[in-house]
DSSP file (Angstrom, degrees, kcal/mol; ACC not computed):
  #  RESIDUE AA STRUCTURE BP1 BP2  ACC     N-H-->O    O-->H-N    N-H-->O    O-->H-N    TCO  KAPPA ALPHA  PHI   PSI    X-CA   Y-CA   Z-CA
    1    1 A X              0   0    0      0, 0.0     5,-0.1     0, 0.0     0, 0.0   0.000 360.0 360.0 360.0 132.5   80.0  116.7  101.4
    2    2 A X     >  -     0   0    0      1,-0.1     4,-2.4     4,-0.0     5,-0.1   0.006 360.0-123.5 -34.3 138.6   83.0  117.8   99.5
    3    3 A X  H  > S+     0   0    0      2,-0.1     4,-1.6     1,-0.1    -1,-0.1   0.835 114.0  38.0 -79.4 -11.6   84.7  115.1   97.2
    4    4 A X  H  > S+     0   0    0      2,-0.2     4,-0.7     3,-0.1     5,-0.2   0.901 112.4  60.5-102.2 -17.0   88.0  115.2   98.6
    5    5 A X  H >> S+     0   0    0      2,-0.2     3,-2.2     1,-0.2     4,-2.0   0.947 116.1  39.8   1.3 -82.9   86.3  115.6  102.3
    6    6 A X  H 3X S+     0   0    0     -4,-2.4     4,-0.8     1,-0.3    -1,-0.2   0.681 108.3  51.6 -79.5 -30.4   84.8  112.4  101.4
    7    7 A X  H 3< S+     0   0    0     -4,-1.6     4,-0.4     2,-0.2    -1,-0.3   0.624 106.3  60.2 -69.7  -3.3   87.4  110.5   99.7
    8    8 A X  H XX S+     0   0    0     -3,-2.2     4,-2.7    -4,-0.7     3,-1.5   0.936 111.6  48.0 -74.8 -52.3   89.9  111.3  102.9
    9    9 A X  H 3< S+     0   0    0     -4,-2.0     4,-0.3     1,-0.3    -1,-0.2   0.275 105.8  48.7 -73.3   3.3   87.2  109.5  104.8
   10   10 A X  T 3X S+     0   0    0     -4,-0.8     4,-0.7     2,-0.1    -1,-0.3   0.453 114.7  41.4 -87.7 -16.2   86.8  107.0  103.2
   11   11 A X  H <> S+     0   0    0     -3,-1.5     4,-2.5    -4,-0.4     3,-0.5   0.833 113.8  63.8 -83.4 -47.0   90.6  105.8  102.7
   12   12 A X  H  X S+     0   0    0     -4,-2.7     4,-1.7     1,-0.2     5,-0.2   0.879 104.1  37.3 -16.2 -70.8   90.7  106.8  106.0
   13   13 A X  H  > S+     0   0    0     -4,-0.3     4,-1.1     1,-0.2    -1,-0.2   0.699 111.6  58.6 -85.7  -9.0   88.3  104.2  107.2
   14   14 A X  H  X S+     0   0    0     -4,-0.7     4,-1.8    -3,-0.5     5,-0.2   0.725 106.0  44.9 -74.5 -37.1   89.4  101.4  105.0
   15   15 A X  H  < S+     0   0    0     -4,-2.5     4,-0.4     2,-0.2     5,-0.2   0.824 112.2  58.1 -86.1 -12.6   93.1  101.3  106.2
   16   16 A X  H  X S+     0   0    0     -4,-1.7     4,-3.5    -5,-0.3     3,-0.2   0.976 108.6  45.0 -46.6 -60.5   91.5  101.6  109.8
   17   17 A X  H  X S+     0   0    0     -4,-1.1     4,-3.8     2,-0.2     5,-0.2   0.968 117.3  43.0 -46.5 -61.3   89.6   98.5  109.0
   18   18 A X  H  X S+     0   0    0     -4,-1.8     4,-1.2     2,-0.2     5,-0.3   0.725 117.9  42.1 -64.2 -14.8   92.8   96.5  107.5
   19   19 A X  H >> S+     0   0    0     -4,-0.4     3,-2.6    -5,-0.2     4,-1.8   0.816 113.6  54.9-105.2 -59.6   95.3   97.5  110.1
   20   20 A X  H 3< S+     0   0    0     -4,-3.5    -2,-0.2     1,-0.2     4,-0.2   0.752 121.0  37.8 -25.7 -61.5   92.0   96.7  113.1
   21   21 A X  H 3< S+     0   0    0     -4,-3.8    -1,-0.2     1,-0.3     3,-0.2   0.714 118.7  46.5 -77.4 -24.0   92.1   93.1  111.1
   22   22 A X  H X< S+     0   0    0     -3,-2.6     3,-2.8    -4,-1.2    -1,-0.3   0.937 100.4  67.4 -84.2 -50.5   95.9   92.9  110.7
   23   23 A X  T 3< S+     0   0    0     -4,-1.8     3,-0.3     1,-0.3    -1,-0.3   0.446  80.6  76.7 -49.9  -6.0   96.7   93.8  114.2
   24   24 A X  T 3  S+     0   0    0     -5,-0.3    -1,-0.3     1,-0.2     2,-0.2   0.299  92.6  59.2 -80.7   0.0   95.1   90.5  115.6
   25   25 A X  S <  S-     0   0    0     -3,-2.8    -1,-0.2     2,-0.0    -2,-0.0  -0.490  84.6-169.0-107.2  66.6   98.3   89.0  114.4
   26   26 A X        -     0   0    0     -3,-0.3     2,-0.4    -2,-0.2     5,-0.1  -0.246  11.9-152.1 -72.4 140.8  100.8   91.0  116.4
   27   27 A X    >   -     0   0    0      3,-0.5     3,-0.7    -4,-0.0     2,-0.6  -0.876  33.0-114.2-103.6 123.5  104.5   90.4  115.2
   28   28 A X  T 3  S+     0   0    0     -2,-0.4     3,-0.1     1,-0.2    22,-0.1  -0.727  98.8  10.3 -81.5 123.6  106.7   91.1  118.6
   29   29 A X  T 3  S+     0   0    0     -2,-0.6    21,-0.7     1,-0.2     2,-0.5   0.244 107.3 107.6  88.1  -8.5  108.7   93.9  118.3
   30   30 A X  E <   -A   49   0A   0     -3,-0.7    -3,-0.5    19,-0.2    19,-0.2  -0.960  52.7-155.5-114.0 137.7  107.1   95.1  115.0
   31   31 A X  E     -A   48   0A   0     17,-1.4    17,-3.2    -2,-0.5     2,-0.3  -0.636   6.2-146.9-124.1 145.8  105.0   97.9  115.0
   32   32 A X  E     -A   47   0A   0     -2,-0.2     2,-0.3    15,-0.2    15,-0.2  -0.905  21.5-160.5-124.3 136.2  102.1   98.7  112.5
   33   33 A X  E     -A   46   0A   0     13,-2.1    13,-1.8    -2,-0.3     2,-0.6  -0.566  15.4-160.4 -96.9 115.2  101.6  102.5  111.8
   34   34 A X  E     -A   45   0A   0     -2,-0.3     2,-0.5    11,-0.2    11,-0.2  -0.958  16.0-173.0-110.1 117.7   98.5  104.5  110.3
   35   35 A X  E     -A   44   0A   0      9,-1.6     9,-0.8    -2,-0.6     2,-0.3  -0.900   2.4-175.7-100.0 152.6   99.7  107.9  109.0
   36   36 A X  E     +A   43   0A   0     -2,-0.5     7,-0.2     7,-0.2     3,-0.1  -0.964  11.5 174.9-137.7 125.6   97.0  110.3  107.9
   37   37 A X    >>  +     0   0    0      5,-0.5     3,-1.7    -2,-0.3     4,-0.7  -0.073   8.4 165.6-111.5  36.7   97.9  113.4  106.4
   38   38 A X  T 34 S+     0   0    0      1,-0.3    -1,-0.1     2,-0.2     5,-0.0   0.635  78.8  63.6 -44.2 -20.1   94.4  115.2  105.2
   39   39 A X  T 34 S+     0   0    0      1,-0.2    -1,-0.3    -2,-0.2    -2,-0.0   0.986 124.7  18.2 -56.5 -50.3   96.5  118.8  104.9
   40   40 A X  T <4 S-     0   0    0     -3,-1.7    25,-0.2     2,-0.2    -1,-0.2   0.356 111.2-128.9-108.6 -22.6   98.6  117.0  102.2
   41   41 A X     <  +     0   0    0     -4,-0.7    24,-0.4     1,-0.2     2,-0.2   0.874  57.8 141.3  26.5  70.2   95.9  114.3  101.7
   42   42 A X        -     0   0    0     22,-0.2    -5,-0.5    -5,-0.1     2,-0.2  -0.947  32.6-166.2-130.9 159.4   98.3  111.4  102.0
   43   43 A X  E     -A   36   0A   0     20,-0.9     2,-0.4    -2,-0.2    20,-0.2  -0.899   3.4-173.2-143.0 132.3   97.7  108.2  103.7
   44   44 A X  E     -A   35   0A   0     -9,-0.8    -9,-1.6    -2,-0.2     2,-0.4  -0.905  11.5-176.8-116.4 145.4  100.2  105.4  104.8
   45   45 A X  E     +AB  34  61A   0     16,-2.1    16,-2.3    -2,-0.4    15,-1.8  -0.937  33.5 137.2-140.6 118.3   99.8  101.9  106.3
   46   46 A X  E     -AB  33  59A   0    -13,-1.8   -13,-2.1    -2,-0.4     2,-0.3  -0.977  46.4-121.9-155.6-175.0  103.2  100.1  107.1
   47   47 A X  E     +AB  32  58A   0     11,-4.5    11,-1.6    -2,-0.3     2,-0.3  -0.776  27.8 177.9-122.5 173.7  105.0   98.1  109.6
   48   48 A X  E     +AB  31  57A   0    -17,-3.2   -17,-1.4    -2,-0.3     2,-0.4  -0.949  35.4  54.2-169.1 125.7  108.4   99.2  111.3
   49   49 A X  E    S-AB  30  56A   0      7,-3.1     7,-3.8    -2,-0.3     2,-0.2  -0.993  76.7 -25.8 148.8-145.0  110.7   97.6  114.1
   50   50 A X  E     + B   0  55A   0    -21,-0.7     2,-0.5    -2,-0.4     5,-0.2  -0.894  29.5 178.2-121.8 134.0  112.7   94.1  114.6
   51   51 A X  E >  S- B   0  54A   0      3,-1.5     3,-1.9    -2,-0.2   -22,-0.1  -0.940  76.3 -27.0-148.8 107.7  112.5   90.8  113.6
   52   52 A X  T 3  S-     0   0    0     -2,-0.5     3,-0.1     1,-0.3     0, 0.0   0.788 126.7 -47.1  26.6  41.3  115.2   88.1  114.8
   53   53 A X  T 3  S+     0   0    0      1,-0.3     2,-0.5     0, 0.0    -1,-0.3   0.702 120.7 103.4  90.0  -5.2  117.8   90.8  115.1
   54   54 A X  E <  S-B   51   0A   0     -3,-1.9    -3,-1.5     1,-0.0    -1,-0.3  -0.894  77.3 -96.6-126.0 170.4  117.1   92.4  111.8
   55   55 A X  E     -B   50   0A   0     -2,-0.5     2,-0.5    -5,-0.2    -5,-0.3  -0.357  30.3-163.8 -70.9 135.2  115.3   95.6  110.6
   56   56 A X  E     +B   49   0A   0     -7,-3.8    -7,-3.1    -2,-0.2     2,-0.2  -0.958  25.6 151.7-123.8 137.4  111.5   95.1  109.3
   57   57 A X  E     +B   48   0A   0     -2,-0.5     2,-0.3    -9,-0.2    -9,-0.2  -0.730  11.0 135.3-172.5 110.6  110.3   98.2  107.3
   58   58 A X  E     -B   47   0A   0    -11,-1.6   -11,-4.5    -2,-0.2     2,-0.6  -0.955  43.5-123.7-165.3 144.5  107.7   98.0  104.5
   59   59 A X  E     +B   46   0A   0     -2,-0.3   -13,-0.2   -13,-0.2    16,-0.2  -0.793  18.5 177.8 -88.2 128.4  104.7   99.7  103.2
   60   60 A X  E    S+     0   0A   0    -15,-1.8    16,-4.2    -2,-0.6     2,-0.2   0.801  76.1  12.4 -91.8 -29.0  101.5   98.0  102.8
   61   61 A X  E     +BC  45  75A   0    -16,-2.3   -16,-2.1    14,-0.2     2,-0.3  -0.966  56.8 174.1-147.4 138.9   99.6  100.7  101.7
   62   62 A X        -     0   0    0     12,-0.8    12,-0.2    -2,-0.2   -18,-0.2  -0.714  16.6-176.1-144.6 165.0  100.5  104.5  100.3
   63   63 A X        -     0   0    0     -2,-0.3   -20,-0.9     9,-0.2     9,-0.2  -0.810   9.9-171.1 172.3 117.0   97.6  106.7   98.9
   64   64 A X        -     0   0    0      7,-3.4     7,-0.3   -22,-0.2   -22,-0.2  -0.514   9.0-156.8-118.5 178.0   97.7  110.0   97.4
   65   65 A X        +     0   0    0    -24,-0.4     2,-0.4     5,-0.2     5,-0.2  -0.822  31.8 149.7-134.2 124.7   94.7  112.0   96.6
   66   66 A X        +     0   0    0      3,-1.6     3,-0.2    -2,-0.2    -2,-0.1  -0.876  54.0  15.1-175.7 176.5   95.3  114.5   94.0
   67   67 A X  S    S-     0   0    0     -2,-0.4    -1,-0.1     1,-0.1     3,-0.1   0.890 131.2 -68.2  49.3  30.2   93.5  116.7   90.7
   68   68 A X  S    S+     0   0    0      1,-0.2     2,-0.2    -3,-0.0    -1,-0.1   0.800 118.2 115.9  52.8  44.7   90.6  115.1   92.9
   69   69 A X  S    S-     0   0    0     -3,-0.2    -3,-1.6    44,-0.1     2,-0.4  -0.858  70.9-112.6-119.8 166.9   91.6  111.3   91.8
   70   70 A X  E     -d   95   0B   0     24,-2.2    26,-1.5    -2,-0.2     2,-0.5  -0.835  26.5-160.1 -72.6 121.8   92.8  108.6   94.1
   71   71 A X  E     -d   96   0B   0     -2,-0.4    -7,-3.4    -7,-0.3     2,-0.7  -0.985   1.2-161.5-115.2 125.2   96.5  107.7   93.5
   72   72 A X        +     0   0    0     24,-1.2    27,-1.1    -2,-0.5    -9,-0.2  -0.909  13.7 175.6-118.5 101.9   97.2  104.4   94.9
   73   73 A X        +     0   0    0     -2,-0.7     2,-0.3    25,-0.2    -1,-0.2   0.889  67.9  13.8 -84.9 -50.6  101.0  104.4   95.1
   74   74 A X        +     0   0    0    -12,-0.2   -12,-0.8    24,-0.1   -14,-0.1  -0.787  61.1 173.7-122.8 168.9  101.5  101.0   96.9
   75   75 A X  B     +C   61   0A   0     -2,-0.3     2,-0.3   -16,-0.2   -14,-0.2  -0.473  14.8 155.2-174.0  79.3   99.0   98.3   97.5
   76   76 A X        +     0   0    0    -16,-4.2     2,-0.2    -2,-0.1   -15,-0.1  -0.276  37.6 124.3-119.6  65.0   99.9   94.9   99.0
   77   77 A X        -     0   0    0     -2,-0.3    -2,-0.0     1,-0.1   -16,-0.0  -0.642  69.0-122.5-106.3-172.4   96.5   93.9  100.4
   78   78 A X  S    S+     0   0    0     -2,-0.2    -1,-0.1     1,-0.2     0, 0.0   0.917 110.0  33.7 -98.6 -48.0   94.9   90.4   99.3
   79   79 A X  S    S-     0   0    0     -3,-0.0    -1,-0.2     2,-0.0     4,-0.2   0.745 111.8-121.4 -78.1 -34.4   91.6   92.2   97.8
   80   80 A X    >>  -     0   0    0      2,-0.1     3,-4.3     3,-0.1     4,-1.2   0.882   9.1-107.2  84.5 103.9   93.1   95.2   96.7
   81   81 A X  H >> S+     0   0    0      1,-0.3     3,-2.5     2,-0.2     4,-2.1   0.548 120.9  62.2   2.2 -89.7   92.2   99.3   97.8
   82   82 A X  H 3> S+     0   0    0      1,-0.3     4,-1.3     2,-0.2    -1,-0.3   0.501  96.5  45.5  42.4 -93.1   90.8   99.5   94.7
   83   83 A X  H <> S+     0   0    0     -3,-4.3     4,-2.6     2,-0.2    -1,-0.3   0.831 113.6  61.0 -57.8 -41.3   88.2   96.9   95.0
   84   84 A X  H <X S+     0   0    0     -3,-2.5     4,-1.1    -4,-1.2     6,-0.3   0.985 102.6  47.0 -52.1 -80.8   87.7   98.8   98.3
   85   85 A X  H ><>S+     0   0    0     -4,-2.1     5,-2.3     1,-0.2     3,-1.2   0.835 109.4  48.3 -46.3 -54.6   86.9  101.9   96.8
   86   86 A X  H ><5S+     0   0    0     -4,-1.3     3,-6.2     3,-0.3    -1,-0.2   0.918 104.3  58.4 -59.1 -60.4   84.5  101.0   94.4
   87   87 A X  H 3<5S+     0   0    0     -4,-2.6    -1,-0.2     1,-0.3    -2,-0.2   0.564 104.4  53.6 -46.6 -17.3   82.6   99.0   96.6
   88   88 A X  T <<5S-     0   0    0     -3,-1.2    -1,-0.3    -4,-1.1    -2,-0.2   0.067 133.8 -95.6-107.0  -5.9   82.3  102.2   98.6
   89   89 A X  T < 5 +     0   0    0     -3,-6.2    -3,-0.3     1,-0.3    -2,-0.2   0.486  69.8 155.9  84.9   6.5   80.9  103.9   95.0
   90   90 A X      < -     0   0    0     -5,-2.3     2,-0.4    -6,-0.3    -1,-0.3  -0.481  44.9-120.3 -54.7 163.4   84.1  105.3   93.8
   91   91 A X    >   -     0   0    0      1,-0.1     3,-1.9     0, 0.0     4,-0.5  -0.707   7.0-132.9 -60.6 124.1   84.1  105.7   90.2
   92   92 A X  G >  S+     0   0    0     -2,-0.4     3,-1.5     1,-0.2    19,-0.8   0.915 116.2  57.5 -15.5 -65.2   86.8  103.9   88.3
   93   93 A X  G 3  S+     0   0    0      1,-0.2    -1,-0.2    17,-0.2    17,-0.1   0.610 105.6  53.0 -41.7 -26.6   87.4  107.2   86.5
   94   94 A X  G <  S+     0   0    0     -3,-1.9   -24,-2.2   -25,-0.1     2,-0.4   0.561 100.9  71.3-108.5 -28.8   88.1  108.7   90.4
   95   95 A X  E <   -d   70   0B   0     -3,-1.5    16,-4.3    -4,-0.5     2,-0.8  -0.682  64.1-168.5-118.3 134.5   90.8  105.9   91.1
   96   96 A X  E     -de  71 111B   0    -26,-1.5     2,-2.0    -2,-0.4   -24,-1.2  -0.787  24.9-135.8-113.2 111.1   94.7  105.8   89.3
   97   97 A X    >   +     0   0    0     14,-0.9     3,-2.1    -2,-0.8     8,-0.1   0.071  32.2 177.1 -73.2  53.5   96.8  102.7   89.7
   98   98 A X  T 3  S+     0   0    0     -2,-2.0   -25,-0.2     1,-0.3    -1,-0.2   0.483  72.7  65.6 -53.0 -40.5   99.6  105.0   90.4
   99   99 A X  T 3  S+     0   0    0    -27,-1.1     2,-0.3    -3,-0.3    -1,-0.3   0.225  88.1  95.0 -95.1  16.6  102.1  101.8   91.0
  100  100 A X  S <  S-     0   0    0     -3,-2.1     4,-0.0     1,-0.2     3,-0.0  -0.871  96.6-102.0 -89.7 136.0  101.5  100.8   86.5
  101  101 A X     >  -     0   0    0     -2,-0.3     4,-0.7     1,-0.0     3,-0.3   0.404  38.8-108.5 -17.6 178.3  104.0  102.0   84.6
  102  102 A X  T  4 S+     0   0    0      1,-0.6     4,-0.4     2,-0.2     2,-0.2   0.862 126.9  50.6-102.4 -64.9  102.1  105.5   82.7
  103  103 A X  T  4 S+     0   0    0      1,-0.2    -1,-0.6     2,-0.2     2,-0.3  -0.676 107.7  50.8-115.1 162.3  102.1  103.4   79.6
  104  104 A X  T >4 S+     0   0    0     -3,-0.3     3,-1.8    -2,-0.2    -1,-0.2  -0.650  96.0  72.1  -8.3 -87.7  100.3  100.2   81.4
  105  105 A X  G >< S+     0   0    0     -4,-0.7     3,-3.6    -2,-0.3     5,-0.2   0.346  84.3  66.9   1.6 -55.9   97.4  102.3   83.0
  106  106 A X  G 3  S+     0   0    0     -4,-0.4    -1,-0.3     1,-0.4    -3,-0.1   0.443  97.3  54.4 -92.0   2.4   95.8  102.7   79.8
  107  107 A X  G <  S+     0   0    0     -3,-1.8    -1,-0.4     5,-0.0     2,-0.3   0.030  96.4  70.9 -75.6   7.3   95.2   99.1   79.8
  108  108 A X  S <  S-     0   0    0     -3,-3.6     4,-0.1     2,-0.1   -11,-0.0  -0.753  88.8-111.3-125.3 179.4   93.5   98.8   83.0
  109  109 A X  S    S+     0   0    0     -2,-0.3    -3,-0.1     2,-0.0   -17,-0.1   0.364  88.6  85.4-102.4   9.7   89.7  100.1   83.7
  110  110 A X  S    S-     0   0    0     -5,-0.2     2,-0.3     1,-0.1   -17,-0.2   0.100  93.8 -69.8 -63.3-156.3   90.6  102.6   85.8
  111  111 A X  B     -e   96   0B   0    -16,-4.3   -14,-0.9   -19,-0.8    -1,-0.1  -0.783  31.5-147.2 -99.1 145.1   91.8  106.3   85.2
  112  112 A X              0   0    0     -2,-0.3    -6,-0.1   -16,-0.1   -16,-0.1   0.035 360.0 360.0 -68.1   9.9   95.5  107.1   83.6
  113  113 A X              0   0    0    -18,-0.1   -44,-0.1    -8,-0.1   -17,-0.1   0.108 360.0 360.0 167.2 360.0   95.9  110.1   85.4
């Protein structure tokens, strides 16, 4: 299988999983939202709506793929994408902490661009 084929589908099936698990705690009036974009290969997980009369709007998860690495723009799960991904056999090298600073990265064990 192609690698970015297979990396769609696999980010793919991990924010499936997280929004399946999150969505057994429905918030009334707040909606939560899986984009997939494969053209563009980006992938969103966020929530959207009302909450005691005010606006709720937030990304939980954002996801790029591109130069055939993962760029993981936003990330507010408890385990982290990340973790996700690896467990799934990405390579470290494959996966970008997109939301470090450029001059952080090169302190983590993932890729720096």
């Amino acid at each position: 299988m192609d690698k970015l084929i297979h990396y769609q589908n696999l980010i793919k099936q991990i924010l499936t999983e997280y929004q399946k698990i999150s969505a057994q705690v429905p918030v009334v009036d707040v909606d939560e939202v899986l984009m997939f974009d494969d053209e563009r290969s980006q992938y969103l997980w966020f929530n959207i709506g009302w909450k005691q009369g005010k606006r709720v709007k937030g990304i939980s998860v954002y996801i790029r793929i591109k130069n055939e690495k993962i760029y993981i723009e936003e990330d507010w799960t408890e385990e982290g994408i990340a973790t996700e991904l690896m467990e799934l056999g990405v390579q470290k090298s494959d996966i970008v902490l997109a939301f470090q600073p450029p001059d952080v990265r090169k302190y983590t064990e993932f890729a720096t661009v």
